[in-house]
VOPAGU-2260 file (C-alpha; in pm, 1 decimal, decimal comma):
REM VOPAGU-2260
SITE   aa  ch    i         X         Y         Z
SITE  UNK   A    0     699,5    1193,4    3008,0
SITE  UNK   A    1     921,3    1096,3    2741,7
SITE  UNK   A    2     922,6     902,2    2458,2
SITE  UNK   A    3    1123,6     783,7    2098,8
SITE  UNK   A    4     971,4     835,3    1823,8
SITE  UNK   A    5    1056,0     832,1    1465,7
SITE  UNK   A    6     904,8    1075,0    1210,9
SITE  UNK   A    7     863,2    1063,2     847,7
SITE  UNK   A    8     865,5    1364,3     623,3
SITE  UNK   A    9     825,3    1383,6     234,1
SITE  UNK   A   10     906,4    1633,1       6,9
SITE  UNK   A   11    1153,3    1885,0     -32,6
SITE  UNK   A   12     944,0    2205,8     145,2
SITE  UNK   A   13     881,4    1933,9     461,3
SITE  UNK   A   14    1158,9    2029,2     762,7
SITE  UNK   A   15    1235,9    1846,4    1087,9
SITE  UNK   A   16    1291,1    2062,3    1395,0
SITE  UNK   A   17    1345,6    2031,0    1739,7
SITE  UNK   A   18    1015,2    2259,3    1890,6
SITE  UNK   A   19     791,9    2109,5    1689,1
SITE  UNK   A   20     428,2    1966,7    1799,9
SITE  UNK   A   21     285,1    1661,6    1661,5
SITE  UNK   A   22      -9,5    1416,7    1793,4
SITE  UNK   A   23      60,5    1059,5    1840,8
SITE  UNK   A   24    -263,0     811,4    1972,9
SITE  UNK   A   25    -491,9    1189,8    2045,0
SITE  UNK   A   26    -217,5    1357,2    2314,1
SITE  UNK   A   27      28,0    1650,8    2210,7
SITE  UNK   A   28     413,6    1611,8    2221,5
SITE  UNK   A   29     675,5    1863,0    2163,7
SITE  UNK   A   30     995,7    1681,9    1944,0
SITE  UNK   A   31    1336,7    1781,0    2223,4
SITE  UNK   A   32    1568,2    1610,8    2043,4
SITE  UNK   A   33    1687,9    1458,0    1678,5
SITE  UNK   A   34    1875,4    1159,7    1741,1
SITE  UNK   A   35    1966,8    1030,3    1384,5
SITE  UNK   A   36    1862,3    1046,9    1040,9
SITE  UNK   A   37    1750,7     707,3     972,2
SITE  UNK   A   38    1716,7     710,5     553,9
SITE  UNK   A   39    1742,6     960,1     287,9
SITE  UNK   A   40    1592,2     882,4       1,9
SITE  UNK   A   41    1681,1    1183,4    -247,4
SITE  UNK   A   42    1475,6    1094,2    -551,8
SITE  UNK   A   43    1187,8    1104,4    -329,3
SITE  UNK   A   44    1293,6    1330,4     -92,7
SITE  UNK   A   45    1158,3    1108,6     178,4
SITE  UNK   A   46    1346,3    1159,2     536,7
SITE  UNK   A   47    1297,3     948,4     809,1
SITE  UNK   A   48    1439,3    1100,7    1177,6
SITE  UNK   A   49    1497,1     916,2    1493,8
SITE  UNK   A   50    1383,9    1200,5    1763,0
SITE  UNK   A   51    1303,7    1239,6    2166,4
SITE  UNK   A   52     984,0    1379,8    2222,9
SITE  UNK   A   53     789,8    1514,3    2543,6
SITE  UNK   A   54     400,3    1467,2    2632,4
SITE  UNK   A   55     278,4    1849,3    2658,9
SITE  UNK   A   56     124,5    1886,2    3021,9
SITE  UNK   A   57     332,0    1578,7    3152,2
SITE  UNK   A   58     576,7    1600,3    3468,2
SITE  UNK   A   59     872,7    1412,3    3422,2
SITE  UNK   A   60    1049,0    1217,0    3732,2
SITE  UNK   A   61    1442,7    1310,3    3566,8
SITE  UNK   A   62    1530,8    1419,4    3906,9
SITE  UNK   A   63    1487,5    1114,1    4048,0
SITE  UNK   A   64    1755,2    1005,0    3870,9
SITE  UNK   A   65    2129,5    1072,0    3834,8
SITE  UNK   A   66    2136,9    1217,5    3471,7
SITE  UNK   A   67    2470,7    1007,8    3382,8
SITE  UNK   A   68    2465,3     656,7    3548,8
SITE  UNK   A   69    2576,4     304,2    3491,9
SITE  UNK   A   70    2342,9     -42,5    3489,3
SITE  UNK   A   71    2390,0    -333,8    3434,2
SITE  UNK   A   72    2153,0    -601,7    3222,1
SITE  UNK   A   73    2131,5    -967,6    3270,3
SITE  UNK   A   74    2094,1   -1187,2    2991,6
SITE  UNK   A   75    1961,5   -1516,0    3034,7
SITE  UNK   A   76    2116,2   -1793,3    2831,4
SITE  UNK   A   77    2237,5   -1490,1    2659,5
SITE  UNK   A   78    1881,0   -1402,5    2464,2
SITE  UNK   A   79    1808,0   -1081,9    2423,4
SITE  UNK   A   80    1395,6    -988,6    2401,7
SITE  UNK   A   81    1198,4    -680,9    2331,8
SITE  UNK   A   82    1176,1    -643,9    2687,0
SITE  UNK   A   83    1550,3    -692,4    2758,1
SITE  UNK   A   84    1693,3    -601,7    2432,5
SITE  UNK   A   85    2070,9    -566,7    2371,4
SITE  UNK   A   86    2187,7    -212,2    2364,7
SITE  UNK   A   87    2453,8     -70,6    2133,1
SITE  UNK   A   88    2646,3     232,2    2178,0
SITE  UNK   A   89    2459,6     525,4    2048,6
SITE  UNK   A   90    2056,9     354,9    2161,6
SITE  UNK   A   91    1827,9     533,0    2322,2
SITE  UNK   A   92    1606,8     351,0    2571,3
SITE  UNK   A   93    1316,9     476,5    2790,2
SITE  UNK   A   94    1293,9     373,5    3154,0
SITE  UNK   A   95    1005,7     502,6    3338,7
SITE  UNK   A   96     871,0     794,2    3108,7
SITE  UNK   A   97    1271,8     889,4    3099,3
SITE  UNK   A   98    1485,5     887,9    2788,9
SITE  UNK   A   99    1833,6     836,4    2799,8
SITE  UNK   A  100    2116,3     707,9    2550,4
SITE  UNK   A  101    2406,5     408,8    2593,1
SITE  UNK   A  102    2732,5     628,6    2608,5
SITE  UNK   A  103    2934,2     309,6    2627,5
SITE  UNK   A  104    2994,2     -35,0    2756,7
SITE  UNK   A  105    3194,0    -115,2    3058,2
SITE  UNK   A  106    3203,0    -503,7    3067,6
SITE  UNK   A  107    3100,2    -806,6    2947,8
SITE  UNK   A  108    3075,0   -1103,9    3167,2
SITE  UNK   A  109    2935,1   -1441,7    3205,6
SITE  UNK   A  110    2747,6   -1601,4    3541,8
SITE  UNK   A  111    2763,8   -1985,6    3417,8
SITE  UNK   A  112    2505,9   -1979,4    3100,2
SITE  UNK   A  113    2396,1   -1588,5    3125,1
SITE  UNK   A  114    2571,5   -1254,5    3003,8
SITE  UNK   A  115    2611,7    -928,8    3195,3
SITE  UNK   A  116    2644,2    -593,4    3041,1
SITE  UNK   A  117    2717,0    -312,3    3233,4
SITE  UNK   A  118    2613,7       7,7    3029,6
SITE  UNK   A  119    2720,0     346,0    3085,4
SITE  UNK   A  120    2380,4     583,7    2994,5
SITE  UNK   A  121    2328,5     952,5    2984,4
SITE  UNK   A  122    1974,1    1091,1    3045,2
SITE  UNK   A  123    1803,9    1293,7    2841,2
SITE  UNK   A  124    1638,6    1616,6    3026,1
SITE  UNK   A  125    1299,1    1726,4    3013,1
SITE  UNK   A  126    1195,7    2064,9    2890,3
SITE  UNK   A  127    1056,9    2330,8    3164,2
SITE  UNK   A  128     710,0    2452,1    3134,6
SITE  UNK   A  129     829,9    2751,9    3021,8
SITE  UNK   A  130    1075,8    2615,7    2733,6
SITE  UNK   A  131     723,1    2351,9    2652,9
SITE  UNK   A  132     509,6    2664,7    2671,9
SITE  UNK   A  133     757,6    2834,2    2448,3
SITE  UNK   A  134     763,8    2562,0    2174,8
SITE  UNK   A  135     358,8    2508,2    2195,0
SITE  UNK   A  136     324,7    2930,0    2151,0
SITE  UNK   A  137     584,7    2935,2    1887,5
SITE  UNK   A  138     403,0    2704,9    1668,9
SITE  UNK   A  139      84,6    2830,8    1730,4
SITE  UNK   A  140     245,5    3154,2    1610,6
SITE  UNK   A  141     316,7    3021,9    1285,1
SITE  UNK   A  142     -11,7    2911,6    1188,9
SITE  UNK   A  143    -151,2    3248,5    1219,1
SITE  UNK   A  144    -171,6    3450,2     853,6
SITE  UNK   A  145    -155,7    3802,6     808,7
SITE  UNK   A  146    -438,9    3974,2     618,8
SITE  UNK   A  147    -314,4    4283,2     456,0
């Protein structure tokens, strides 16, 4: 399962990486991929990142799908709603526990009163086990200190 998240990071030793674990509502995920830097505030050296992140121990139904693929959206009276928002070039979305992004619009058209959109999308894919069993031993690795 995947999911868009944006994380926050302040100060000027705090990093951003793809591999890295956080916990969001109690459940692990592992950060696949940094969409955009949101804001930069230098004086504060506040970031604020736009990522794709994966539920550790989750199976993801990407090969159900065709990983590029075009849909279209109906808009009624042309209003667009959380639940059918309007998509730029460049969004991510999340269909089903899948993450994808628009890679372009095709058309624009009217039936009567409503707008159609057909999108052209690219699907973001899931980690392995093995590359999600990599990224959960690598950071356990780095929270273990050396004595000497």
């Amino acid at each position: 399962m995947q999911a868009i998240f944006k994380l926050y990071r302040e100060g000027f030793s705090q990093s951003v990486e793809v591999g890295e674990l956080f916990d969001y509502k109690d459940e692990g995920y592992v950060l696949t991929h940094i969409l955009e830097m949101k804001r930069l505030y230098s004086k504060s050296s506040r970031i604020e990142v736009e990522g794709i992140a994966q539920k550790i121990g989750s199976q993801s139904d990407y090969s159900k799908y065709e990983p590029v693929s075009v849909f279209e959206r109906k808009y009624i009276k042309c209003e667009f709603t959380n639940e059918n928002p309007l998509y730029r070039v460049g969004d991510p979305f999340v269909y089903k526990g899948v993450c994808g992004q628009i890679e372009c619009i095709e058309s624009i058209r009217y039936e009567f009163v409503d707008m159609v959109i057909k999108y052209h999308a690219r699907l973001f894919r899931p980690w392995s086990k093995a590359e999600m069993d990599q990224a959960v031993k690598n950071y356990r690795m780095s929270k273990f200190k050396v004595i000497g």
